[in-house]
MIGU-713824 format. One record per residue (C-alpha): residue in one letter; x, y, z. Coordinates in steps of 0.02 Angstrom, whole numbers, padded with zeros to 5 digits, always signed. Layout:
BEGIN
AXYZ/...
end
This chain:
BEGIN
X-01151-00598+00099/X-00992-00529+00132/X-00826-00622+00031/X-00657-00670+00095/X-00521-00693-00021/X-00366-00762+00050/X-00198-00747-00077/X-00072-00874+00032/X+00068-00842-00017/X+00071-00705-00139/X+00201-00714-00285/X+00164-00495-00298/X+00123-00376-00209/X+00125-00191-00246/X+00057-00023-00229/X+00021+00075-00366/X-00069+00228-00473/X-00162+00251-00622/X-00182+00428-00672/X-00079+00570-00693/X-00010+00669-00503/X-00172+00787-00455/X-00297+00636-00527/X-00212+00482-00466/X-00308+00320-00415/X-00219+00223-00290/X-00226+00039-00274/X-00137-00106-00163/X-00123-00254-00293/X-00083-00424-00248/X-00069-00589-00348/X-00039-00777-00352/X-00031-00874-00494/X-00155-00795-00604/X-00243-00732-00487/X-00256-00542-00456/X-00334-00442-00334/X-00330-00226-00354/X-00391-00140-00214/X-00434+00055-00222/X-00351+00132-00075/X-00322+00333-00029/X-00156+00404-00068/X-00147+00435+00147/X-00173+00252+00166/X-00024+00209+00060/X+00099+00320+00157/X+00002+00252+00329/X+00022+00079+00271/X+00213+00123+00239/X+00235+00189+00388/X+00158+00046+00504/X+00240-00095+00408/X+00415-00021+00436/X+00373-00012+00633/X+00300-00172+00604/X+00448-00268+00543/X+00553-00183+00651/X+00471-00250+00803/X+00444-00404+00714/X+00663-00418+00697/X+00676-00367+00892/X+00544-00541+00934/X+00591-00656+00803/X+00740-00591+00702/X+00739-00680+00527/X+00852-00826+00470/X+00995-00750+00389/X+01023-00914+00283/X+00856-00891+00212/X+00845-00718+00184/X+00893-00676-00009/X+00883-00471+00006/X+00971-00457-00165/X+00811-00521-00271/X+00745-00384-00363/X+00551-00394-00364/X+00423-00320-00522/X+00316-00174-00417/X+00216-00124-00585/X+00045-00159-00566/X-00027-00310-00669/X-00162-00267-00808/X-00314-00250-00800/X-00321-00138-00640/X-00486-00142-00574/X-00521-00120-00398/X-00611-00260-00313/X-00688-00122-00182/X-00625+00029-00091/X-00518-00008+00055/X-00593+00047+00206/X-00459-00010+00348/X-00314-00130+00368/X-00240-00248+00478/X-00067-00332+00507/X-00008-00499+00586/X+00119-00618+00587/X+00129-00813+00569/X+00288-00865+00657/X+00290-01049+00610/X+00244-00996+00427/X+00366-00841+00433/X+00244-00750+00354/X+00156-00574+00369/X-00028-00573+00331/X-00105-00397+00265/X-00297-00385+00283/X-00389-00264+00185/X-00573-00221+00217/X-00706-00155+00103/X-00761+00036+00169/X-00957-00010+00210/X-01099+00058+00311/X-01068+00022+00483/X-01227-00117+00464/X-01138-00210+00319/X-01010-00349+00315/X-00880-00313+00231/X-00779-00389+00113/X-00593-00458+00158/X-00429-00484+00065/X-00291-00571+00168/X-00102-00560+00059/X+00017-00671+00155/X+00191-00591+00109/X+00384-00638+00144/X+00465-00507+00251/X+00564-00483+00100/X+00414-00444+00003/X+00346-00330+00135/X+00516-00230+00150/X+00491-00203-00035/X+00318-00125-00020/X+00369-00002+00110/X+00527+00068+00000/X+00393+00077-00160/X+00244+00129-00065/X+00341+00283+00008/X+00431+00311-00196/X+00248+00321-00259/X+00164+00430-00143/X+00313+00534-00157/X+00284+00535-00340/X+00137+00657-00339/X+00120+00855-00341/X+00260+00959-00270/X+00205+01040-00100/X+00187+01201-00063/X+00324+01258+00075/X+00213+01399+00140/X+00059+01312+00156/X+00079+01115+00132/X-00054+01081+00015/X+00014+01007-00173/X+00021+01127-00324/X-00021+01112-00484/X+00088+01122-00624/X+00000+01312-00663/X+00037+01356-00481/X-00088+01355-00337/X-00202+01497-00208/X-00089+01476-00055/X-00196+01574+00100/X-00033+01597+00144/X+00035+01720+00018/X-00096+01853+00065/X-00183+01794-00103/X-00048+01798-00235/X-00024+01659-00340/X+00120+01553-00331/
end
């Protein structure tokens, strides 16, 4: 039977790695109270998730532009990940919505399954404010990896890479 966790609100959420750039496990952590939940997610989810949260809020500002009496930008939040990071289950897709008379954005992760499986749910109700935050460190940490390769666009290694590009010489 398939579990639903629902952290509402969250006090953190973050995105995060464990590993060294090249081996790097990717997880989308959230917390409240003592409660916290690590969920593995692909590095391309983190910069997808980036990306449709920042159109996200930005529509969400044109419909129902925030309170400016109640929006404290200048509080710096903790984005480490919270030990121990173990992943709850492999991310499979996520979702995005918006409470208006809670003023809050709910992020819903589900478990990758077989298509005949339930999956498993995490809902992280998050401030705009908190949200904002996880786009800026969401784009710093998948920036954070390998260099790319200009000719070819795939990440090199610290000894250099095979780009097909450069008829076979190394780089």
């Amino acid at each position: 039977m398939a579990h639903q966790i629902e952290l509402n609100p969250v006090s953190h959420l973050t995105i995060g790695t464990v590993g060294s750039p090249g081996n790097r496990t990717f997880y989308l952590q959230g917390g409240r109270g003592s409660q916290t939940i690590s969920l593995t997610i692909e590095k391309e989810q983190a910069s997808m998730l980036a990306s449709s949260l920042e159109t996200f809020l930005e529509e969400l500002e044109q419909k129902h532009p925030a309170d400016i009496r109640n929006a404290d930008e200048s509080i710096m939040q903790d984005m480490r990940l919270r030990e121990p990071v173990e992943g709850l289950f492999r991310v499979g897709n996520m979702g995005m919505g918006f409470n208006e008379s809670a003023n809050q954005i709910v992020l819903v992760a589900y478990e990758l399954v077989d298509e005949d499986d339930e999956p498993d749910v995490v809902s992280f109700w998050a401030s705009r404010r908190q949200m904002k935050a996880l786009v800026t460190h969401a784009r710093e940490i998948v920036a954070a990896g390998r260099p790319i390769c200009g000719n070819c666009g795939r990440p090199m290694d610290s000894n250099g890479h095979f780009c097909p590009n450069r008829n076979g010489h190394q780089h």
